[in-house]
N, C-alpha and C positions, 0 to 999 in steps of 0.2 A: 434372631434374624439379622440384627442390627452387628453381628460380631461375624457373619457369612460376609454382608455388607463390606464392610470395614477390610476384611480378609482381601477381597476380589478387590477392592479399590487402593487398597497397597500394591500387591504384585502389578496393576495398572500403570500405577504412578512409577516402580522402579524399572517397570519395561520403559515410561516415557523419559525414563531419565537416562538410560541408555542411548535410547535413541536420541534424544537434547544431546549425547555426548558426539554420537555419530556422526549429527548432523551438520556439528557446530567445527567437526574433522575429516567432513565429507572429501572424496577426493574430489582433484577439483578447487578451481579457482573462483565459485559462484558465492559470490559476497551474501547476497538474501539467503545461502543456506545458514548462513551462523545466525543470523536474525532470526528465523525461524528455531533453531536451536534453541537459543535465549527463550524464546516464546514458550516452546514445549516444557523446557525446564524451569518454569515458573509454574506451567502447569501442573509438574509432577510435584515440586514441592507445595504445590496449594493443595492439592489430592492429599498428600501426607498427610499435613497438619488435617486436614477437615480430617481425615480418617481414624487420627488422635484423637479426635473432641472426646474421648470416653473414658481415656485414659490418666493417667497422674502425668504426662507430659507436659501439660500446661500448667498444674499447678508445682513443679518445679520450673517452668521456662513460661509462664507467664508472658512475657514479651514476646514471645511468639506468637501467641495467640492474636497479637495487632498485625501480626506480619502478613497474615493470609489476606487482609484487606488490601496490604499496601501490595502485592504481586499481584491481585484482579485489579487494581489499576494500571498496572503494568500490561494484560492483555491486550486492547484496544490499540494502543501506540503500535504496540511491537507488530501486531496486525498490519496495522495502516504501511506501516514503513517495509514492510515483508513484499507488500504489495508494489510498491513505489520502487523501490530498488530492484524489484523481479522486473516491471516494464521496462524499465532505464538502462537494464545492468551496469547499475553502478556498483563502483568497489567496496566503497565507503560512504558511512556520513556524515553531514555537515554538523558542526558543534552548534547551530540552533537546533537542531535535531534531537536533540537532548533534550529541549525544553519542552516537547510532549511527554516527561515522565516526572517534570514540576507539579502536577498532583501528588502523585508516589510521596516523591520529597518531601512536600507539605504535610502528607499525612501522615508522613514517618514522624517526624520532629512533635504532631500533636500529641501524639500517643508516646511521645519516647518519656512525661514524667509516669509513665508506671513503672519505671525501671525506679524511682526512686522510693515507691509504697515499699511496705513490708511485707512478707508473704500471707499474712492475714489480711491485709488489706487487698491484694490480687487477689485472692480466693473471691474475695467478695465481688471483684472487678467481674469475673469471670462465672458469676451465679449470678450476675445480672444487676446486682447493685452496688455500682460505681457512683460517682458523682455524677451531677445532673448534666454535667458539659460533656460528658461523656455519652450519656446518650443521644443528645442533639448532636453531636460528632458521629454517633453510630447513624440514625438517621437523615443526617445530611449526608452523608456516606452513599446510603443507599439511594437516594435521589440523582446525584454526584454521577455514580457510576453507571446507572440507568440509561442516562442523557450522552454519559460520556460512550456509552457502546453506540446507542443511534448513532450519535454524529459522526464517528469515526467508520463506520458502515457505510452510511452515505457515504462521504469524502472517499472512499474505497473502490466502492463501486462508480461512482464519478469517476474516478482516474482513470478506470477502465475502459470505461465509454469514449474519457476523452484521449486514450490510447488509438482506440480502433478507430475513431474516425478521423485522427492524424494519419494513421498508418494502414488504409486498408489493404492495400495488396501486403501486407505483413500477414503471417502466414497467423492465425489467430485461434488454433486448436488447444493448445495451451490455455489461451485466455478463457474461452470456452469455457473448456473441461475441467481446469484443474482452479483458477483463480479466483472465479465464481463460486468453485465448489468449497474455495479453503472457506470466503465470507461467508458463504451461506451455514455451512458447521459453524461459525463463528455467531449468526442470528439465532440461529437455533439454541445454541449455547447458552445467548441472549435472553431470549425470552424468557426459558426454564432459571436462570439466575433471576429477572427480573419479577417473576412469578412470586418466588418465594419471598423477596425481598419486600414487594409489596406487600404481602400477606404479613411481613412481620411488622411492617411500619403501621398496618391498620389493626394489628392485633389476632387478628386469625390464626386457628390451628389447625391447617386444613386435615386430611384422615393420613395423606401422604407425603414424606421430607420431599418438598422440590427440590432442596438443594440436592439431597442424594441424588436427584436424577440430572442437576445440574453436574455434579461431580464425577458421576459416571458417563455423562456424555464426553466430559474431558478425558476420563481413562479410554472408552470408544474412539475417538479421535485421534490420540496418540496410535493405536492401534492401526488403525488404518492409517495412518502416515508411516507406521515402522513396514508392512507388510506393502506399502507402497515405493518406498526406496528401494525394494527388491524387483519388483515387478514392472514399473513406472521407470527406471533413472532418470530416464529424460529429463523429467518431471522438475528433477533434484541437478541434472547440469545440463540444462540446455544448451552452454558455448560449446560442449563436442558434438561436434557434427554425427549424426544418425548414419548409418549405414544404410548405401543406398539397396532397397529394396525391388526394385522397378526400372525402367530403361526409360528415362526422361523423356520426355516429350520433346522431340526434334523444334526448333525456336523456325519460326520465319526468316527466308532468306533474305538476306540484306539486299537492297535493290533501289536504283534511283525511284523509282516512284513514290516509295516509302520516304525516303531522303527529302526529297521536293514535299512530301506531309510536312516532315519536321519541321525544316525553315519556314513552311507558310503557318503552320500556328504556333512555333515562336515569336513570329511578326507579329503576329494575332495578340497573342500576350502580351508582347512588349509595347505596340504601339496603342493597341486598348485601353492598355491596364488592367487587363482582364482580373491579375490575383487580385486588385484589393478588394476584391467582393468576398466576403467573409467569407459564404454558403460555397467557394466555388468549384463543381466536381469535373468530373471528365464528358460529363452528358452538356455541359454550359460551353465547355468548346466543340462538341460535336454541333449545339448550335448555331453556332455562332460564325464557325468556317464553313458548314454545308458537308460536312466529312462526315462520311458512316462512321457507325461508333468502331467497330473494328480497326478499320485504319489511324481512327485516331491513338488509341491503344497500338498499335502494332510499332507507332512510329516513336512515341514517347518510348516503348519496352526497346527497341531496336537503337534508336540515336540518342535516348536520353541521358544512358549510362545509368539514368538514377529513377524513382519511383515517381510519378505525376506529383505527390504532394509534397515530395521532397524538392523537386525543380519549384513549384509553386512557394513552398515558403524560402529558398534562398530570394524570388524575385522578391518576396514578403521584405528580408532582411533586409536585403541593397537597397529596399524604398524608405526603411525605420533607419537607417544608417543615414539616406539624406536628409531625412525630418532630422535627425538629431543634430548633422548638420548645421540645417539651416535655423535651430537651437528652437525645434517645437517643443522641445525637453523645458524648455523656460515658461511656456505656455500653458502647457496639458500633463495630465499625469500619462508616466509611464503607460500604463493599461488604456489609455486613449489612443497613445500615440502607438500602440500596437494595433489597434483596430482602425486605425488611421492608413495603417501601412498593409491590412487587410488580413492579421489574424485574427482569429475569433475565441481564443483566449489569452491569459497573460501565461499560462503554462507552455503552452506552446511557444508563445515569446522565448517567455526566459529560456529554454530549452535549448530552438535552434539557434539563438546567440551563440548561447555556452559551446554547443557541438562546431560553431564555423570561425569563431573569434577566440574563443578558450575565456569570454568574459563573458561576464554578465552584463546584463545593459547597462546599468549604477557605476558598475565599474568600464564598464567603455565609455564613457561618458565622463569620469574621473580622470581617465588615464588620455584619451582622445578626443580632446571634444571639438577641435579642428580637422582631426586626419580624412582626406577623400577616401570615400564608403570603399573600402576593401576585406575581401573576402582572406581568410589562412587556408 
């Protein structure tokens, strides 16, 4: 059974290695496909190797056998940032970016004196009796990687959340369908790794290998991501526009009465203050000026150029630019002085900085710490 097994979990792993190659030469200029590349092709060769455990592969190559650990540390990151770069689209990233794969590192470097055992000594490594640091290493290991899949699931799904309610009129089927759906294969994945792993650190033999089923939910997943770049593209390059299938909805005429909305809840905003109230929606100026919700919507879509939260966090910025000004930077930490200026997180901060100044706040603040609040 265990050689059916092994069969089915190869051909898995070289379809996802295919696809990891695909993905990572997608056409198309969508930077989170190569990320996601990266990702599947950690998965395929973690497939391999587990699908070797039976074979004389390890004990000529030995050091491979540490290597399957250090690329399931590698899962979680690659995750996380698949994520982050697909909201953002961004190109690239940042070389602290890196430093979510300093587990990896570290775990390499522990494990790299087996390379200096003899082959009898590996054998033994690999039947289970290695030295005693080795197995508080394999056990810490397991704890390790437990903690490190939760956290980075949260923080995942967090970005999501605080995706959409920066951007709601952002069209969010995508996020929906497909982003949710990557984490959630990824919990699921979770759990079944986390399953076994627990059962091994308490000694249990349960009747069934978790991990097979951990390992074949990776070749499953690969799967449905290769037959999804067929079906889905979208999915895989969102910056080319869809072909329009339908005859848009004719926009509202432009018309002074609409116009006269705009100016008087501009006024509204500017001389209220309305943004810096953190929570602030579109139903908070429909209070506040006596305007049906319609009109108030129609005038921001018609004269605003731009989307209600987007108008609302430049007013955001121009008030974080006077605080910094008037050097509340000397005073308050960053992230205060953000919610001062009426965002409700520092991501969002640092964000619309970056997108209106091409700086980050630290560095607008380095480079200008006198210039009057100007917009690029």
């Amino acid at each position: 059974m265990d050689n059916y097994t092994d069969l089915i979990l190869t051909n898995g792993a070289l379809l996802a290695f295919f696809l990891a190659v695909y993905l990572m030469f997608y056409p198309g200029k969508f930077f989170p496909n190569k990320i996601l590349g990266v990702l599947v092709l950690s998965w395929s060769l973690t497939v391999l190797m587990f699908s070797f455990k039976n074979t004389e592969f390890f004990l000529k190559y030995p050091a491979a056998y540490g290597l399957v650990d250090v690329l399931v540390l590698c899962f979680s990151p690659l995750m996380f940032l698949y994520v982050y770069t697909y909201l953002h689209q961004l190109k690239k990233i940042k070389q602290k970016d890196f430093l979510h794969f300093l587990p990896a590192l570290l775990y390499l470097l522990a494990i790299a004196p087996e390379s200096m055992f003899n082959p009898e000594e590996k054998i033994q490594w690999l039947n289970g009796n290695g030295p005693q640091w080795y197995h508080w290493l394999s056990n810490f290991f397991n704890v390790f990687i437990i903690l490190q899949w939760m956290t980075y699931s949260i923080i995942s799904l967090n970005q999501i959340q605080d995706y959409q309610s920066q951007n709601p009129s952002t069209p969010s089927k995508f996020l929906e369908n497909w982003l949710k759906f990557f984490i959630g294969i990824n919990i699921v994945l979770w759990l079944l790794g986390t399953s076994g792993a627990f059962l091994e650190i308490i000694g249990l033999q349960p009747p069934v290998n978790m991990f097979q089923f951990f390992y074949g939910g990776l070749t499953l997943t690969a799967l449905v991501f290769s037959i999804s770049t067929v079906t889905k593209p979208a999915l895989f390059n969102p910056l080319e526009k869809a072909p329009a299938t339908s005859t848009p909805k004719e926009r509202p005429a432009y018309n002074e009465f609409t116009k006269n909305d705009f100016d008087t809840l501009n006024t509204l905003l500017l001389t209220q203050k309305l943004y810096l109230k953190n929570n602030l929606k579109m139903q908070d100026l429909v209070e506040a000026s006596q305007l049906p919700y319609k009109r108030v919507s129609e005038a921001f879509n018609l004269y605003g150029n731009k989307s209600f939260y987007e108008i609302i966090n430049e007013l955001r910025l121009k008030e974080a630019m006077s605080l910094i000004k008037q050097e509340y930077h000397l005073q308050y930490t960053l992230p205060h002085l953000a919610e001062l200026a009426g965002f409700n997180s520092k991501t969002t901060f640092n964000r619309t900085f970056k997108k209106y100044t091409g700086l980050t706040p630290t560095e607008y603040i380095q480079k200008n710490p006198t210039n009057e609040p100007q917009l690029t």
